[in-house]
MITORNU-765557 format. One line per 2 residues: number of its first residue (from 1); their letters; for each residue z, y, x of C-alpha. Coordinates in nm, 2 decimals, m for minus. Layout:
N
NUM	a	Z Y X  ...
! end
This chain:
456
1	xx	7.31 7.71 11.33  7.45 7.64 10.99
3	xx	7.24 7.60 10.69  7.17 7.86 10.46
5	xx	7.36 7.73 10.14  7.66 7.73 10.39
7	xx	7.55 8.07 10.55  7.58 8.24 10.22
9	xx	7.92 8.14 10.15  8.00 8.35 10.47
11	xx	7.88 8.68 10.29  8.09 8.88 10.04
13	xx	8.00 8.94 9.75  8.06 9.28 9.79
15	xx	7.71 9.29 10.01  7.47 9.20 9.64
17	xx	7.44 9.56 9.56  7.32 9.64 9.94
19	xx	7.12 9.28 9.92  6.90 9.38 9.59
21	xx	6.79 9.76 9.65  6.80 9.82 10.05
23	xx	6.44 9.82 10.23  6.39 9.55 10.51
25	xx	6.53 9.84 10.79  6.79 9.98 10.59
27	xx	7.10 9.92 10.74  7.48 9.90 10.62
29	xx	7.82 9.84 10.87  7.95 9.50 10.86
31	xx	8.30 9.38 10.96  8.23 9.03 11.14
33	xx	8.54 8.79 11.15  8.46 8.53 11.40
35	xx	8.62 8.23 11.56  8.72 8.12 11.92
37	xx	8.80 7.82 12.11  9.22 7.82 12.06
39	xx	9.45 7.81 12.38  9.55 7.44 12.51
41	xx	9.88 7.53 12.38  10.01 7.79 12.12
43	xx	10.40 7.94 12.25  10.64 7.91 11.98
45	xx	10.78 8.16 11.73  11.11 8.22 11.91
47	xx	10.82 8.27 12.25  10.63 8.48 12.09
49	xx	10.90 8.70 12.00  10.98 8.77 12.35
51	xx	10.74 9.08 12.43  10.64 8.94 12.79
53	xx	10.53 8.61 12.64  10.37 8.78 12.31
55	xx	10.17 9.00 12.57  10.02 8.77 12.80
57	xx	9.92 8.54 12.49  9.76 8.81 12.33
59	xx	9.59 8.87 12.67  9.44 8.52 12.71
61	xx	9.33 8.51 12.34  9.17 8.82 12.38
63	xx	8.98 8.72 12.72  8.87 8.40 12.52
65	xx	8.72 8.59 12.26  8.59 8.88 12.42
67	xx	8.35 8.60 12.63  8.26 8.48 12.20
69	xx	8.17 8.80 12.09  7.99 8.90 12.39
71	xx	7.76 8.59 12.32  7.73 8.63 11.96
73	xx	7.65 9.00 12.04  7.36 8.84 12.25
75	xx	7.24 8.62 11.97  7.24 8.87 11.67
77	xx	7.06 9.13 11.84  6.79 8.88 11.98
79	xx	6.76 8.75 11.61  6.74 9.09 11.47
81	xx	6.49 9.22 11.71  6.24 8.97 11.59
83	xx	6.31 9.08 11.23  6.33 9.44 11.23
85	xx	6.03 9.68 11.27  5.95 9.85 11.63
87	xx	6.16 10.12 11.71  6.46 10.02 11.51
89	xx	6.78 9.91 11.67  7.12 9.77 11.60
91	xx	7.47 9.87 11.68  7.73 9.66 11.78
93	xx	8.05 9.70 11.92  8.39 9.55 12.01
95	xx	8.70 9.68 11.75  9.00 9.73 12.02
97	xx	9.05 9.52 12.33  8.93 9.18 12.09
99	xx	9.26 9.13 12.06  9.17 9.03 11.69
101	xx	8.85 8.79 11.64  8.67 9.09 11.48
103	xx	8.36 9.33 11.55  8.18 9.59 11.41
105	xx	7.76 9.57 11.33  7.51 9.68 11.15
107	xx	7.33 9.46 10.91  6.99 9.44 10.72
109	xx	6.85 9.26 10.44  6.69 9.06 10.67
111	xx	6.94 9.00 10.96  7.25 8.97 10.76
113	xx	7.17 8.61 10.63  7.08 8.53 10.99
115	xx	7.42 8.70 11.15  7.61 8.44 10.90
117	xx	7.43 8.12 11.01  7.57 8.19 11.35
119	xx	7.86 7.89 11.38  8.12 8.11 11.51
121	xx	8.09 8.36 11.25  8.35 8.33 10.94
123	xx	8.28 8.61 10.74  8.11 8.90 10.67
125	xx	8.19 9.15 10.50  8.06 9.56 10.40
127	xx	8.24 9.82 10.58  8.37 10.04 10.30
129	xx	8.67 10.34 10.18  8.98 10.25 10.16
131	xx	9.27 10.44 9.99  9.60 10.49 10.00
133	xx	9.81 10.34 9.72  9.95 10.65 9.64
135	xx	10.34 10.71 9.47  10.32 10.74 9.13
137	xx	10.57 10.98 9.10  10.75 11.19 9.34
139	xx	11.09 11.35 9.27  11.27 11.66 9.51
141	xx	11.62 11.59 9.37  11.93 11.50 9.52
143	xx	12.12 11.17 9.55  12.30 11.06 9.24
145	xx	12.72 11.00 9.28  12.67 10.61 9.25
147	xx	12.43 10.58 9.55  12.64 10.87 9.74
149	xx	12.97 10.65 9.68  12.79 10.32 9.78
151	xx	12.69 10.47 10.13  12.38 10.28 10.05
153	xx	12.03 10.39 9.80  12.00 10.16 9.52
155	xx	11.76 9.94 9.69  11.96 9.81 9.94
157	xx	12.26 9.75 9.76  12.01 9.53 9.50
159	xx	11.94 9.34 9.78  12.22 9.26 9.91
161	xx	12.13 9.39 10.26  12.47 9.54 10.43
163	xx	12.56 9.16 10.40  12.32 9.14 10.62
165	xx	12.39 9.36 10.89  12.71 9.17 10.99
167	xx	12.46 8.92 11.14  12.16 9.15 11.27
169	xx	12.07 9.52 11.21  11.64 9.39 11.32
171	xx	11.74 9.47 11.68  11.40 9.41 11.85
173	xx	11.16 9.31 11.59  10.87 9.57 11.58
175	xx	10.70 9.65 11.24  10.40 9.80 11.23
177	xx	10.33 10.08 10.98  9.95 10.11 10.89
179	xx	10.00 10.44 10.70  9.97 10.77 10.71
181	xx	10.11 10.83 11.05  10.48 10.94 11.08
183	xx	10.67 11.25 11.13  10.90 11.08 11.42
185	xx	11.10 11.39 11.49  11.30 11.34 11.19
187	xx	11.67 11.28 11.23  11.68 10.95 11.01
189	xx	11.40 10.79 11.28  11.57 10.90 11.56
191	xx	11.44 10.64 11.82  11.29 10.44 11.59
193	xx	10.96 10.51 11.68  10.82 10.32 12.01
195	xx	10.40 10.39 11.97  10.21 10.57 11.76
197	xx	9.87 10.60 11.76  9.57 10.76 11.48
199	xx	9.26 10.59 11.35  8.99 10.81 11.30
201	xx	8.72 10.77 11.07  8.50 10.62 11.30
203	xx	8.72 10.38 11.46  8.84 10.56 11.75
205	xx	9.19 10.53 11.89  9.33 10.88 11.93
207	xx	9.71 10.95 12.14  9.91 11.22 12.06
209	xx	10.21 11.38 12.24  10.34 11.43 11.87
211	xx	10.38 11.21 11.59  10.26 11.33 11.25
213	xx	10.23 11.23 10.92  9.90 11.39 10.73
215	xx	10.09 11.34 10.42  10.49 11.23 10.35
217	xx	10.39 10.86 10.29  10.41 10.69 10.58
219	xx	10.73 10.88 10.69  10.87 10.74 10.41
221	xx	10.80 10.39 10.42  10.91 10.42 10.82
223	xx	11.29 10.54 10.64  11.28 10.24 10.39
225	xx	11.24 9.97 10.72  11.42 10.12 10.97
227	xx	11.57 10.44 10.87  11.93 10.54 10.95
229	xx	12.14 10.78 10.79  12.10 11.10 10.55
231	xx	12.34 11.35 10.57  12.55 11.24 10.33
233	xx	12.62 10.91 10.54  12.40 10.69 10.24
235	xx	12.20 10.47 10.45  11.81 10.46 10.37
237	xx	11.67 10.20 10.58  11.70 9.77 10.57
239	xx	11.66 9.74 10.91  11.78 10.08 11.09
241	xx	11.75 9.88 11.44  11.39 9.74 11.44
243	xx	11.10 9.92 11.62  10.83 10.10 11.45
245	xx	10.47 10.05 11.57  10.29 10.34 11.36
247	xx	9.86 10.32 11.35  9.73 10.66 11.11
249	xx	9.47 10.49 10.95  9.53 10.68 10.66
251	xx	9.40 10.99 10.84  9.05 11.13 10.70
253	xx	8.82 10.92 10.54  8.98 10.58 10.62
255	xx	8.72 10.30 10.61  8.81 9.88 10.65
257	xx	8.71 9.93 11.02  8.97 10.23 11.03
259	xx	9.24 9.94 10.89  9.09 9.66 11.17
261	xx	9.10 9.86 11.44  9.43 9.97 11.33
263	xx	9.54 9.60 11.35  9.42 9.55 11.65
265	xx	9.63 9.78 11.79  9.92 9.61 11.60
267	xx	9.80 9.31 11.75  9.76 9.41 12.13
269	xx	10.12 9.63 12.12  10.34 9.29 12.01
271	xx	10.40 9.39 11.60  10.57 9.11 11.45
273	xx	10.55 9.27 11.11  10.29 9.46 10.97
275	xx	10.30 9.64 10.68  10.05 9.77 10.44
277	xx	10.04 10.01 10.12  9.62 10.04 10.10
279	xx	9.32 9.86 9.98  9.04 9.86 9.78
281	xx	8.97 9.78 9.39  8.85 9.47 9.38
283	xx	8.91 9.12 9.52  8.76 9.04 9.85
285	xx	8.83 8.70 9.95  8.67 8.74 10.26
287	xx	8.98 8.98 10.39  9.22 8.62 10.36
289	xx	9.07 8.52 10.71  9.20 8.82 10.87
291	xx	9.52 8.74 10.74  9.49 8.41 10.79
293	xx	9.45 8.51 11.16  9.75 8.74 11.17
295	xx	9.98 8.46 11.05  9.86 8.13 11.24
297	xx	9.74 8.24 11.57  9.99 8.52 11.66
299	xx	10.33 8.50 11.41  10.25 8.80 11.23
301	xx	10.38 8.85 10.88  10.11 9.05 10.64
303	xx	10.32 9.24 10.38  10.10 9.44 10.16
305	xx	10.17 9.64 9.84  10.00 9.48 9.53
307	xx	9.90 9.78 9.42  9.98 10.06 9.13
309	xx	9.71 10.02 8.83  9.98 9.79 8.62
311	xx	9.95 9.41 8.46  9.59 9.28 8.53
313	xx	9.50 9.47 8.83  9.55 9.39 9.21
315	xx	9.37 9.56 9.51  9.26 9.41 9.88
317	xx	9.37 9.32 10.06  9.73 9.30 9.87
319	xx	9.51 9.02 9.60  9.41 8.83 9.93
321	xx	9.55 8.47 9.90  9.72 8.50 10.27
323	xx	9.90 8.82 10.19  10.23 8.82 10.13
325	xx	10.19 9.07 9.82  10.48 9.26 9.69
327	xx	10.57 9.40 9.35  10.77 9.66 9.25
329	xx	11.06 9.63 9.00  11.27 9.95 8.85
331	xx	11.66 9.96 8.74  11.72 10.02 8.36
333	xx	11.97 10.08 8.13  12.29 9.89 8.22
335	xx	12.15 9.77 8.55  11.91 9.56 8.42
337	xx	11.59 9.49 8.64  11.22 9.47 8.55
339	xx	10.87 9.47 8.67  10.82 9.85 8.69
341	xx	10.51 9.97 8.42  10.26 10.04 8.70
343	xx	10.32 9.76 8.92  10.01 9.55 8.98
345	xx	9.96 9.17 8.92  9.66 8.94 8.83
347	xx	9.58 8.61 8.82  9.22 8.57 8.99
349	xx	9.02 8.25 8.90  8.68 8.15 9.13
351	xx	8.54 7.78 9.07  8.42 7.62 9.31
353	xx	8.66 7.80 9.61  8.91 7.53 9.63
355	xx	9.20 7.50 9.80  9.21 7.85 9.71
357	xx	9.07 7.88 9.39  9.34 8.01 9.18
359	xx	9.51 8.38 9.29  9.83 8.44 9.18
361	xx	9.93 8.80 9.29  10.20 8.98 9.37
363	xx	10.43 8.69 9.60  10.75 8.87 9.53
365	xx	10.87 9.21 9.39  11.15 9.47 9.56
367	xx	11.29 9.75 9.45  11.01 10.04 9.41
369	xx	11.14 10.32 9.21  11.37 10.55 9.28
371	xx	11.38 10.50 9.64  11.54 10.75 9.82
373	xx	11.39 10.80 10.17  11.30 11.08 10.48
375	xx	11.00 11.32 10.45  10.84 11.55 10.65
377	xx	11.00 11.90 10.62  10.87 12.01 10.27
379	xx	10.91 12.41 10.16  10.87 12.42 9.79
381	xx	11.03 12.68 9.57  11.35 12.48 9.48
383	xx	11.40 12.47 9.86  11.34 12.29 10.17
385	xx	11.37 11.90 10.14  11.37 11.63 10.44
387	xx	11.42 11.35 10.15  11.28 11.28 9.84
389	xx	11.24 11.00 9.58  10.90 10.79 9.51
391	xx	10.75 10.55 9.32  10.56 10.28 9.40
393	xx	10.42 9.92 9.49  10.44 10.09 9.87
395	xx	10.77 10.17 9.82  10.91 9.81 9.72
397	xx	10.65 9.63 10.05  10.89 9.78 10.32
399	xx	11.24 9.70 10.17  11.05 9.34 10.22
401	xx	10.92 9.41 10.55  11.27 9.54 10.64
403	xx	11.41 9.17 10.50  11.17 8.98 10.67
405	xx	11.25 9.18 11.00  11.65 9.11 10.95
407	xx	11.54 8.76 10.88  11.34 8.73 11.23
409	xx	11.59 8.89 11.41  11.84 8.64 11.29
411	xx	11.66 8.32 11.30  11.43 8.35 11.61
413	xx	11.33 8.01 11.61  11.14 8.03 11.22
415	xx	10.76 8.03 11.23  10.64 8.32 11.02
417	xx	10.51 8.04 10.71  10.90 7.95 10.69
419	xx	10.99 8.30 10.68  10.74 8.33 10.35
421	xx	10.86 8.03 10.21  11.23 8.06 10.25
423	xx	11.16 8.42 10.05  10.93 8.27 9.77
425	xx	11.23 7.99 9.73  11.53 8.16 9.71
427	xx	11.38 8.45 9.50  11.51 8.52 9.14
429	xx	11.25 8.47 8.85  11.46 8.58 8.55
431	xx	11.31 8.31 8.34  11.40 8.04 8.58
433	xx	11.22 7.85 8.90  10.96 7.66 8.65
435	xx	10.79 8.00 8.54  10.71 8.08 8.91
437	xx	10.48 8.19 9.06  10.38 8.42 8.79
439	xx	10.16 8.77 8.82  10.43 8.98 8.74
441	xx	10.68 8.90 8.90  10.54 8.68 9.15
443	xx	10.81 8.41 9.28  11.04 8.70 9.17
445	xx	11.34 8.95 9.38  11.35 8.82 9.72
447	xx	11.72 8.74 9.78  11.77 8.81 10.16
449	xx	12.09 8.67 10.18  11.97 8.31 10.02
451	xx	11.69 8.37 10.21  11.82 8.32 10.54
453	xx	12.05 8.03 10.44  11.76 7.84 10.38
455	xx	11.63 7.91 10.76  11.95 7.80 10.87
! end
């Protein structure tokens, strides 16, 4: 057992509230993020991208911690037993295959210290909403004559990214989409697609024999990575070759075990990319050892909108120091780029928390207005539309996990934490390299083409 002092540091803060009014038997859902003994030997990036070797990995870590949780299962409920009053029980239960060090249980005032004095346990931390981060603007009109000429939307062409496809069109990468589900029948996604899978509520895994999207979102995010071509021949998405992994988590009322089990799933079908456009309003520092977890033990890249509530604001997980946060930045007058009004950033300061004491949020910015990309069918009076423009944070996060797919697909051999580097570094701050990182434009417009120079 750890001490106390050391116990507490294991509980978010978000838990006080619950802590100071609750009875001794009232109970609240907990996300538990727990450690296990690590493999003899981890494979290497360029292994892990191999789907046979990714699979039997996640396999053996999953075995490993399954054997962890069952114990620590063991021990919490003996604990509680002795704490709570006759008659009242508590759940717990396995998120996914284990796959991802993380479980599910319900917690007292009383058994919650003694859950986090358990020496495998990391963090815990309330099981809560979570929202989409919603366009802030949403425009049925059609392409403009530049982007039609171009054969490319705006966004691309910033970017740089049919330089690109000489090299690698993200043949192979997969990029899960944490979203709103997907309408996969449209023409632009065409075999994009490989699983698809909705979250309910409650954490259940539900399979369809149809993809759908409860809204338009996550359709359009899937046409910003991977998309092909509209009719017009103006191609949408960064990396039209990748695969989509697609988890509805969006679907209902979503909840942060909604979004674990969600990654989970990621986890267990071999994502290489996830991408994110959710969270919560507040900073939960707890959510970096997910993360954390994503990125060192399996080679998964965390890109996660910042958020839409403008300069001082950020959301979790997008504020979490392991997220690779993205920004959104808007074309003006004459070409001219800036950090779009809306776009969140923040710079979060907790004493006492080193290494990680000072936040600096978003990591980068991307194009984010504007953007061009496939929708669901949509009848409205003006006519039936299949694209549309939006606005957002979550419309800038997959032009960057699109980049960071082209990367991977290019450069095999780069461990994710190059990948982020190599983006941070070759970025463009306007006011220079010795203003970055700053919180709004982060390290500043990733530069995909620099990018993968420096991996090189």
């Amino acid at each position: 057992m750890v001490s106390r002092a050391a116990a507490r540091e294991k509980i978010s803060s978000a838990f006080d509230p619950f802590l100071n009014e609750s009875g001794p038997n009232d109970k609240r859902d907990a996300i538990v993020i727990y450690q296990a003994p690590l493999l003899d030997r981890v494979p290497e990036q360029s292994s892990l991208r191999r789907r046979g070797a990714r699979m039997r990995y996640v396999e053996e870590r999953a075995a490993i911690q399954k054997l962890v949780q069952e114990r620590l299962f063991e021990s919490y409920l003996e604990a509680g037993s002795k704490k709570m009053a006759k008659g009242v029980d508590l759940d717990v239960a396995a998120i996914g295959s284990s796959a991802l060090p993380v479980a599910t249980m319900e917690v007292t005032r009383r058994t919650l210290p003694a859950l986090a004095q358990d020496p495998d346990v990391i963090a815990v931390l309330p099981n809560q909403r979570i929202n989409l981060i919603a366009p802030k603007e949403i425009d049925y009109i059609g392409l403009n004559k530049r982007q039609t000429q171009r054969g490319v939307t705006w966004g691309l062409e910033c970017l740089d990214i049919p330089k690109l496809w000489a090299r690698t069109r993200g043949q192979d990468i997969n990029v899960a989409v944490l979203d709103t589900g997907v309408y996969g029948e449209h023409p632009a996604l065409a075999g994009r697609v490989k699983e698809f899978v909705v979250i309910d509520p409650l954490g259940h895994r539900i399979t369809a024999d149809r993809t759908f999207d409860s809204g338009q979102h996550g359709t359009h995010v899937c046409g910003t990575i991977a998309g092909s071509e509209t009719p017009e021949g103006v191609a949408i998405g960064v990396a039209p070759e990748c695969n989509l992994l697609v988890g509805g988590v969006l679907v209902g009322d979503a909840t942060v075990r909604t979004l674990m089990e969600g990654l989970s799933w990621a986890v267990e079908k071999g994502a290489d990319i996830v991408n994110m456009s959710l969270g919560f309003p507040y900073y939960e520092p707890k959510f970096t050892e997910v993360l954390k977890i994503l990125i060192e033990q399996f080679g998964i890249l965390p890109v996660v909108a910042v958020g839409n509530d403008s300069h001082g604001n950020s959301c979790s997980p997008g504020n979490a120091y392991s997220a690779f946060s993205v920004g959104a930045v808007v074309k003006g007058l004459r070409g001219k780029l800036d950090v779009a009004s809306f776009s969140s950033g923040a710079s979060l300061v907790f004493p006492g928390e080193e290494p990680n004491a000072l936040v600096t949020k978003p990591d980068v910015v991307a194009p984010g207005v504007e953007i061009y990309s496939c929708i669901p069918p949509e009848k409205r009076p003006s006519g039936s539309y299949e694209y549309t423009f939006m606005d957002g944070t979550s419309m800038a996060a997959p032009h960057v996990a699109g980049a960071a797919a082209l990367l991977m697909a290019a450069a095999p051999q780069a461990p994710v934490n190059d990948i982020i580097r190599a983006l941070k570094e070759t970025a463009e701050h306007p006011r220079g390299a010795e203003r970055r990182p700053d919180n709004r434009w982060g390290y500043g417009l990733i530069q995909p083409v620099e990018a993968l120079k420096a991996l090189e």
